[in-house]
Structure formats: structure tokens, C-alpha cells
N, C-alpha and C positions, 0 to 999 in steps of 0.2 A: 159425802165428806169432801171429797175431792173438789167437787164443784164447790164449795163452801172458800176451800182454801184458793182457786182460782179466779173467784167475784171479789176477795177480800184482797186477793195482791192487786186485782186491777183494781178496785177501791183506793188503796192504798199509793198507787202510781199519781191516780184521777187528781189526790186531795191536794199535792206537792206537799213544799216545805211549809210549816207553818209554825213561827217562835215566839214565844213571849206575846202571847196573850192578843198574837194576829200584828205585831208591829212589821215582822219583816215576813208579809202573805204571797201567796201563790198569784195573785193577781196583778202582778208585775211581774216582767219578767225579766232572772238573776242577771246578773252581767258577770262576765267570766275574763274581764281584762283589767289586772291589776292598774294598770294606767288611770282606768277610771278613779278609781281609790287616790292616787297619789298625787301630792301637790292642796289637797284642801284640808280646812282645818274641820277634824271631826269633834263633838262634845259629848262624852258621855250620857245619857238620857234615861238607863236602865241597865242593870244585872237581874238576867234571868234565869233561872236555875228549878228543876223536877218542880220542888215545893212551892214554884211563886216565883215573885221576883222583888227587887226593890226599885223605886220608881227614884229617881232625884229630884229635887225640887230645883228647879234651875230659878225660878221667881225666887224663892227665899235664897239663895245663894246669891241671887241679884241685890239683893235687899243688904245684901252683909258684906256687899265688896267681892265676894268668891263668884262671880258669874260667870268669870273664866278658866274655873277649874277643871282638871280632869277630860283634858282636850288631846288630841295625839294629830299628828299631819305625816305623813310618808311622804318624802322627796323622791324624785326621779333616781339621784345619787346609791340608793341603799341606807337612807337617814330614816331615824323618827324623832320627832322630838315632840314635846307638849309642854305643859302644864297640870301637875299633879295639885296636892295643896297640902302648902302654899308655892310648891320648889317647882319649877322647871327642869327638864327633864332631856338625855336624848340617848339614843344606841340605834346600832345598827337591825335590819332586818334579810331575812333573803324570803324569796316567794318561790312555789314551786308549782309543780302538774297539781293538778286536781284541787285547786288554788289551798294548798298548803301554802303557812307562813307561820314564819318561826323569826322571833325578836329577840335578839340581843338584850345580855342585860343594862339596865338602863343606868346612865351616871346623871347624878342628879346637884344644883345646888344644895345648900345646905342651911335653909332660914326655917324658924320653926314659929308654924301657926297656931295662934291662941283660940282662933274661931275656925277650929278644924270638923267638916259636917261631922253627924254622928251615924250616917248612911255608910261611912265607907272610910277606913285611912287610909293614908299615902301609901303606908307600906301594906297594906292589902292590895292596894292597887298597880304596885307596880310586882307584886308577883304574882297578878292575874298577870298580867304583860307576859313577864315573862313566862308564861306556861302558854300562851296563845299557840294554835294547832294550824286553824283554817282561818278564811275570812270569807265571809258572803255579802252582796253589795245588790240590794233590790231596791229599786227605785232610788232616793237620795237617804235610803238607811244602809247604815254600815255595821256588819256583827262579826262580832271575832271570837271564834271557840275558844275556850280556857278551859282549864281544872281550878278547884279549891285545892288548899291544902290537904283533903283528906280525899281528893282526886273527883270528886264530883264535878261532873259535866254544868258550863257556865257558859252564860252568851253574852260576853258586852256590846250593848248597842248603842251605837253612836247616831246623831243626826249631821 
């Protein structure tokens, strides 16, 4: 038994992190400097979650005007701002050890969209924001740990 649990944690170590269905894999390696992160505009691409995930269609969101929804960029400053949908968006963030980050809540305009996708609302969306925990940054994908509202562990993944 013991040998069982010693093969399975070094298994375990061997496999790394692996999310959402291999987008952000062990075969790159993390980067650990928030710098990297900051300054580019990231798009959301997937929320992945125990049961699955949901994919965005970023084609069909091209096709309807929304192609630039649902995007976030961190300044050098302590800023975020993006593009939810249809509103622009921005608040503050801080980053810590063990690359915790914690986001402010976001102040948003105030225009309301008629072709709002049905993958995700604004305001879903921006209280995944504000529950973001961690951020991990492998290769040029970006994922930020979240809760749902019923505290269920969330990965949004950005390109």
C-alpha cells in the first residue's frame, strides 16, 4: 500500500497542471511574472468548470459585431479594464506570492445589448471577475481561477 501511494504522488507530480480539456498543458512551461500578463489585451475563449466547459464561439460573435467582447488587459498601473457585452468595463486589481490575484469590483458603462451571446452575461461575467483567486500564464494562454455563485471552482481562459 504504501508503495502504491508513493508511485501515485510521484505520478501525480510527473503529470503537472492540466485544465480544460489540455488548453493550458504541462508542455509549456508556467511563467510566474505577473509582468508577463500585463499590458495585452486578453479574449475570453472558454469557462471550464468539474462538469465540462463552455467553448465561445468567437466566429459567430465575429459574424454579429460582438468580436470584441469579453476581453480584459491589466496595466502596469494596478488597472483592468475590457469589454464585457456590450459595456466596457474597468477596476482595480492587486497580485500577490504564489500568484494570487484579487480584482476589484469592476465600474462599467451603461448600454444595453439586444444581441447579448446566450453562452454567458455580462453580469455573470463580471462576477466571475470579481471572485478571481489565482492567475496562471502558459505559453500565450491566460487562466484566472474563479468561483460560481454556488462557489464551484471556474477557470477562465483567455488567448
Amino acid at each position: 500500500m504504501k508503495r502504491f501511494i508513493i508511485i501515485t504522488a510521484i505520478a501525480a507530480l510527473c503529470v503537472g497542471t492540466v485544465y480544460a480539456r489540455g488548453v493550458l498543458q504541462d508542455d509549456k512551461r508556467a511563467v510566474l511574472d505577473f509582468t508577463a500578463v500585463q499590458d495585452k489585451s486578453w479574449t475570453l475563449v472558454e469557462i471550464a468548470h468539474e462538469s465540462g466547459s463552455i467553448l465561445l464561439d468567437r466566429n459567430a460573435y465575429q459574424a454579429t459585431n460582438h468580436g470584441d467582447i469579453f476581453t480584459i488587459q491589466f496595466s502596469k498601473d494596478g488597472q483592468f479594464s475590457g469589454k464585457a457585452s456590450p459595456n466596457h468595463y474597468r477596476g482595480t486589481y492587486t497580485f500577490g506570492v504564489h500568484q494570487s490575484l484579487s480584482l476589484g469590483q469592476a465600474a462599467a458603462t451603461l448600454m444595453m445589448d439586444l444581441n447579448a451571446p446566450s453562452e454567458l452575461s455580462e453580469s455573470t461575467y463580471f462576477a466571475y471577475l470579481s471572485s478571481v483567486q489565482r492567475w496562471e500564464l502558459i505559453g500565450s494562454t491566460l487562466g484566472l481561477e474563479t468561483r460560481d455563485a454556488e462557489g464551484n471552482a471556474l477557470l477562465l481562459i483567455f488567448n
